[in-house]
C-alpha positions as CSV (number, residue, x, y, z in Angstrom):
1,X,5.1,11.6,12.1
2,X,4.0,13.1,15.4
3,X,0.3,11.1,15.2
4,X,2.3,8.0,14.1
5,X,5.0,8.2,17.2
6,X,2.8,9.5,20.0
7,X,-0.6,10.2,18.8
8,X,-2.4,7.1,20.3
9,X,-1.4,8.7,23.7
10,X,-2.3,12.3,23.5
11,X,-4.9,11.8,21.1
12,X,-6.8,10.7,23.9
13,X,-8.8,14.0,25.4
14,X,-8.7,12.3,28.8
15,X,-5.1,12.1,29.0
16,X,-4.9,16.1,27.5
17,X,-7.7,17.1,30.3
18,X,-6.1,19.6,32.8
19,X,-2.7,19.8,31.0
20,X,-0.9,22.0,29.2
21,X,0.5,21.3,25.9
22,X,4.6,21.4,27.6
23,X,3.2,18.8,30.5
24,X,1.5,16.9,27.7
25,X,4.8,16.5,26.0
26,X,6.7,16.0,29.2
27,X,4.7,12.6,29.4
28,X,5.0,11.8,26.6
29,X,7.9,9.3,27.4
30,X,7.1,6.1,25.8
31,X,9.3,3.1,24.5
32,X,9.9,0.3,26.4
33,X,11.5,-1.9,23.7
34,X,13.9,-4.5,25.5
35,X,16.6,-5.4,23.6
36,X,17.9,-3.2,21.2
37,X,20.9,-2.6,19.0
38,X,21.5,1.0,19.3
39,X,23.3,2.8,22.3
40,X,22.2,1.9,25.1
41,X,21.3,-1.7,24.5
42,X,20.5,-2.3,28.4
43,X,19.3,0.0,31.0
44,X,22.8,-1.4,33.0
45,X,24.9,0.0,30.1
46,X,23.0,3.4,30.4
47,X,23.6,3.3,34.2
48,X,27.1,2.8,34.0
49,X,28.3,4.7,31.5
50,X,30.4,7.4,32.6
51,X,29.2,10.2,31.3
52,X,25.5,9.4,31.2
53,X,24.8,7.1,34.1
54,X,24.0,10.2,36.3
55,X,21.1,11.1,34.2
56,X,19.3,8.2,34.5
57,X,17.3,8.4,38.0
58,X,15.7,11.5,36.6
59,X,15.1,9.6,33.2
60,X,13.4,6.7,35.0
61,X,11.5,9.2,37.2
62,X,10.2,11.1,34.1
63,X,9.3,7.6,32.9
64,X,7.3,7.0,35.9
65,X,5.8,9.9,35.4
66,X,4.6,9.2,32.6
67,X,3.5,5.7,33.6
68,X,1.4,7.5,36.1
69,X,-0.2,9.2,33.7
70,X,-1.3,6.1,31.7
71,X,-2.8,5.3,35.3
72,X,-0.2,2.1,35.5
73,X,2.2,1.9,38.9
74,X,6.1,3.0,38.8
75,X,8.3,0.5,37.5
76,X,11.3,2.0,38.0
77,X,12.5,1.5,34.6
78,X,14.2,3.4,31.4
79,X,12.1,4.1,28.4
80,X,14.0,5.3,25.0
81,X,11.2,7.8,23.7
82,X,11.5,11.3,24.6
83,X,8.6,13.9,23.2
84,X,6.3,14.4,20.5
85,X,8.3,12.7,18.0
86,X,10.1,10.3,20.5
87,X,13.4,11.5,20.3
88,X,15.3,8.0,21.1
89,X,18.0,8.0,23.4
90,X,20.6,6.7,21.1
91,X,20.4,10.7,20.2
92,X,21.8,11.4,23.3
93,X,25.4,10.5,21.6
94,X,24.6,13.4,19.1
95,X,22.5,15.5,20.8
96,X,23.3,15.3,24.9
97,X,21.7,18.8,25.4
98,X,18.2,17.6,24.6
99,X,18.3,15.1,27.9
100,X,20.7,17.2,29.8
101,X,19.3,20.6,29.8
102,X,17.8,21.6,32.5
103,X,13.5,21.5,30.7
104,X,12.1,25.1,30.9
105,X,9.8,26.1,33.1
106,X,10.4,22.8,34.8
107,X,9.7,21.2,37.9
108,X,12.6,20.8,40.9
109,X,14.9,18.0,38.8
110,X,13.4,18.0,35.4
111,X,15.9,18.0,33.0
112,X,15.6,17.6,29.2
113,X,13.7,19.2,26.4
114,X,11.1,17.0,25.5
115,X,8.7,19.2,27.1
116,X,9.4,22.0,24.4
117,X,7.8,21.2,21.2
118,X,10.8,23.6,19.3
119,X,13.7,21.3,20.9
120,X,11.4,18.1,19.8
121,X,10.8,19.4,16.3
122,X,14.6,20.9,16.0
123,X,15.2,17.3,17.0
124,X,13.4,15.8,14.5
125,X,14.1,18.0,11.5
126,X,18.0,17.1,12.4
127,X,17.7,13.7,12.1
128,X,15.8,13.6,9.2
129,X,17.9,15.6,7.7
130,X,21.1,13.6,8.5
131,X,18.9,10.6,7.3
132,X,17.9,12.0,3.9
133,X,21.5,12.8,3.6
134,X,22.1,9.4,3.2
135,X,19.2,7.8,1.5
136,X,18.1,10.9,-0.9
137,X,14.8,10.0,-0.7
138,X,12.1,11.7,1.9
139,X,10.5,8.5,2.7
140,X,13.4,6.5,2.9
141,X,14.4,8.9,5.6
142,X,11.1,8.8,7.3
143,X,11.8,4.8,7.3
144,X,15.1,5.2,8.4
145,X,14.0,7.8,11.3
146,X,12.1,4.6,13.0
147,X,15.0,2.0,11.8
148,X,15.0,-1.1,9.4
149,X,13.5,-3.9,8.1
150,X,9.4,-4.7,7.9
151,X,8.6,-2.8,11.2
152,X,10.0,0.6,9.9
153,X,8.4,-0.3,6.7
154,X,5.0,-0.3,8.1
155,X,5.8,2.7,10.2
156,X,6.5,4.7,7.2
157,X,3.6,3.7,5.0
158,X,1.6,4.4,8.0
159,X,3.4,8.4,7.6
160,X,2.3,8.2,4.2
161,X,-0.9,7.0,4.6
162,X,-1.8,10.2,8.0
163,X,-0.5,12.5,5.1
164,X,-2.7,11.5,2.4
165,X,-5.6,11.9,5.0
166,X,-4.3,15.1,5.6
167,X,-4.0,16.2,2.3
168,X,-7.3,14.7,1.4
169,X,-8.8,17.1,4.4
170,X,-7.3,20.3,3.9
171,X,-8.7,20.4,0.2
């Protein structure tokens, strides 16, 4: 799932070059999808809301960030993918610690754990979990993880297909 969410980026041994694995991670902010369904559906209902309006210049900030890193200009702009396995800020109604927490070793006003690749797989394992709770079914779940209809279709036969290569590898 890692490979399938993020592996494009830090695949790339130019982007890795002269960083460590937690600054890798920390760039590793991706998602740019404009309109959605889940919480928050706009950056302006992100900004306002009252509890987690405050987080967002240092969101948008770790966005440019990682912007800057792909060697593209700030935009000034929320993305919804945190971390190795792009925790999506949706989570944030379940899991508030994982963008609130101050990130370890961090930088002055980095906050959130997508820097830490235990918080991003803790992250990960939960929701699947909470997803194969409800379908049953590991792949199902995997589908789930990324949403519904054709798009989280594809993504998890594409989960299937890095594992069989995997498998296929390691024998």
């Amino acid at each position: 799932m890692a490979y399938q969410e993020t592996g494009y980026r830090w695949w790339n041994s130019s982007f890795r070059k002269d960083r460590t694995a937690r600054e890798v991670l920390r760039l590793l902010v991706l998602d740019t999808v404009a309109v959605r369904k889940a919480f928050p559906q706009t950056p302006e209902i992100f900004r306002t809301h009252p509890r987690y309006g405050g987080l967002m210049p240092a969101l948008v900030a770790a966005a440019d960030a990682a912007r800057a890193a792909e060697g593209r200009p700030p935009a000034g702009k929320l993305r919804y993918g945190y971390g190795l396995f792009q925790n999506d800020l949706q989570n944030i109604l379940t899991n508030e610690a994982f963008w609130r927490t101050p990130a370890p070793g961090r930088q002055a006003g980095e906050i959130g754990l997508w820097g830490d690749i235990a918080a991003c797989a803790s992250a990960c394992i939960k929701e699947l979990d909470n997803k194969f709770a409800v379908t049953g079914e590991l792949y199902k779940a995997v589908k789930a993880y990324n949403g519904r209809g054709d798009s989280a279709e594809n993504y998890m036969l594409n989960v299937k297909d890095f594992e069989a290569a995997i498998l296929a590898a390691n024998l």
